[in-house]
N, C-alpha and C positions, 0 to 999 in steps of 0.2 A: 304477615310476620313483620313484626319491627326492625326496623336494621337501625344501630349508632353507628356515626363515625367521628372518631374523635379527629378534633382537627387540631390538638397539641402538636399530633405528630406531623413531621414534613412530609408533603407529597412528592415521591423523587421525579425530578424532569431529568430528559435528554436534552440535553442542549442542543447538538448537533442535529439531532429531528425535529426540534422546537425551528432552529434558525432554519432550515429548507422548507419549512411548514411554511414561516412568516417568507421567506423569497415566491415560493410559489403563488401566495396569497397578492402579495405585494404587483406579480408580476401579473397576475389573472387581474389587476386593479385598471393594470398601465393600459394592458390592450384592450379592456377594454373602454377607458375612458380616450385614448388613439381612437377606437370605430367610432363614439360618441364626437369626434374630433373639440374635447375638452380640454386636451393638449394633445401633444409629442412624448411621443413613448421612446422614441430613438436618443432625446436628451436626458434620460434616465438608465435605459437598456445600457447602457456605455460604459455603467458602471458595475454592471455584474459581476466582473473576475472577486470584487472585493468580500463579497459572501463566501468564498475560496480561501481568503488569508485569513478572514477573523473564524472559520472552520477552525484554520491552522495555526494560528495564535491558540485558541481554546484547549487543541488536543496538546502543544507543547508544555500544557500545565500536567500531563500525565509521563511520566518518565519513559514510560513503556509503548507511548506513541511521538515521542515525537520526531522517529522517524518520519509517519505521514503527516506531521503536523508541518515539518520543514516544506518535506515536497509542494506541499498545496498551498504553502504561503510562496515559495519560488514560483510555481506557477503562475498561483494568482496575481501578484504584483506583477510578473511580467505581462499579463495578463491586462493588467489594470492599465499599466502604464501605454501601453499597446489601444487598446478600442478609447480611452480617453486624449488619445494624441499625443501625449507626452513622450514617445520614441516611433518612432518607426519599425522598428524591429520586436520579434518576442524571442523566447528561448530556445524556439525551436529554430530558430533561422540560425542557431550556435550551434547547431548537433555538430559540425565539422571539428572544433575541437575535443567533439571524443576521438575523433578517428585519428587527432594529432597525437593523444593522449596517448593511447592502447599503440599507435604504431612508436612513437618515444620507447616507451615500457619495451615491446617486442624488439625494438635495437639494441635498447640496452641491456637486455638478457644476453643477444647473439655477440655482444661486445664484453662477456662477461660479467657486466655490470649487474648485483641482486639488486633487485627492486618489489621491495617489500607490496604483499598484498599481491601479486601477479602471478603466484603459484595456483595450483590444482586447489590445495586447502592449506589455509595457514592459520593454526589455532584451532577454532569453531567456526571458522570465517571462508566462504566458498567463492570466488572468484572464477564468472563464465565468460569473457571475451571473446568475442569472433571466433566459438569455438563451442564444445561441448562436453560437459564432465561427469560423470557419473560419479556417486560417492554413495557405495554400501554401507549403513551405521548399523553396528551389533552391539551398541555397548548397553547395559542391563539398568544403566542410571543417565539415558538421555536425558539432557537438560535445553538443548535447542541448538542453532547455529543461525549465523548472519550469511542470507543469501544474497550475488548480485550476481544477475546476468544483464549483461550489457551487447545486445546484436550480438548474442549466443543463447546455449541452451542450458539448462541444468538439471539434473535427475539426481533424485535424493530419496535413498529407498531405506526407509525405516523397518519393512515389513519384521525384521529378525529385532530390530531393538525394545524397550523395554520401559519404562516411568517409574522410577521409585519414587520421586519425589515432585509431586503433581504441581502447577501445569508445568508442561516444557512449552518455550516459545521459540521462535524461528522469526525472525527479520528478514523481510526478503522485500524485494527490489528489482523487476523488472523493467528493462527498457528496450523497447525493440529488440525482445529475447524473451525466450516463456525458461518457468521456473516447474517443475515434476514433481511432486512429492509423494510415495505410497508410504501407506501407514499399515499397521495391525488391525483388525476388523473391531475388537472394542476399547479406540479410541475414541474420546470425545474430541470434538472438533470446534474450534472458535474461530470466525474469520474474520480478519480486523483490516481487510486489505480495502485502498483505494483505487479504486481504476480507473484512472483518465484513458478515454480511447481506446481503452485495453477492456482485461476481461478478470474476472476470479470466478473460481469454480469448485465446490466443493460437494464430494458427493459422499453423502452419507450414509449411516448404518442401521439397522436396529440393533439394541442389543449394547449400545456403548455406554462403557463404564464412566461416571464422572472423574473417580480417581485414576484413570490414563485422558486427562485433559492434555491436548496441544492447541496452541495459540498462533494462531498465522497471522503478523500484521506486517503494514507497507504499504507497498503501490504498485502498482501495475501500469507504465508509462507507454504507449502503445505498446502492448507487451501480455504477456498473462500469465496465469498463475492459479493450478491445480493440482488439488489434493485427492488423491482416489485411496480406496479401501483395498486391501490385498491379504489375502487371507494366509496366515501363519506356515 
């Protein structure tokens, strides 16, 4: 059987699978011209973190990610500037100012003071600190919500809500905190999360409808973030 293929039309690539394709290639090069001792692979390897920023450069041209386009550029450059010598420090030696952060916020509540974002839910926006929140959604026209848990927890139980208007998205953002989401059994499900150290987890259906799409994107900062099925 004859097959044409026209090649007017473009072939779509992933960028983001293209560039891990070429690091891993790049990186299976290093070691093994290292074993061959053709050079040093440690004056190369140093510069890793930076396949992490230009990830996160690429996805911030998407509106819709550049939550994790941010994250993985902060990483990465701290990252970069860290194994290339240029600081001494990465961003994880700074966790201390979240716990400045969240305890500021917690005084200034018990000093009457509102401080925006530090409630249970404010708007579509879910805020978990040092703590843990449950939030039942019933509404018949979910459209998504903005998750963070921050060294907390959050559970967010869709099972009773609904999709009129396909996909609904969810931003969410753990950090040293896991993020809970149950859904309705024919939901579709897209997982757009990154995990550094951390974890995603998404467990699926048969049976699910494309028009009840949800979109899970982010990051998972040692932290994690699961989606399970719960039936009506």
């Amino acid at each position: 059987m004859e097959q044409r293929v026209d090649l007017d039309q473009p072939i779509p690539v992933e960028v983001t699978k293209l560039i891990v394709g070429l690091f891993f290639t790049a990186l299976g090069l290093l070691l093994a011209a290292d074993n061959l001792r053709l050079l040093r692979a440690d004056d190369y390897l140093q510069y890793w973190p930076a396949v992490a920023v230009l990830i996160g450069l690429i996805k911030l041209a998407d509106p819709g990610r550049r939550l994790v386009g941010t994250t993985l550029i902060v990483i990465g450059a701290s990252l970069l500037a860290y194994t290339a010598g240029w600081v001494h420090f990465t961003i994880f030696n700074l966790w201390p100012l979240l716990l400045i952060g969240i305890g500021a916020a917690m005084v200034a509540r018990a000093a009457g003071v509102r401080v925006p974002g530090t409630g249970a839910q404010t708007g579509r926006n879910i805020l978990a600190a040092l703590t843990t929140r449950k939030i039942n959604e019933t509404s018949r026209d979910y459209s998504g919500n903005g998750i963070v848990a921050a060294m907390g927890a959050c559970q967010l139980d869709l099972s009773q809500a609904d999709i009129a208007h396909s996909p609904a998205i969810i931003e969410a953002f753990a950090f040293w905190g896991g993020i809970e989401i149950f859904i309705p059994e024919n939901w579709e499900v897209i997982g757009e999360v990154f995990p550094f150290m951390g974890g995603f987890d998404v467990r699926t259906s048969v049976g699910a409808k494309p028009d009840r799409q949800l979109i899970v994107r982010g990051a998972a900062i040692m932290g994690g973030i699961e989606v399970k099925r719960r039936s009506r």
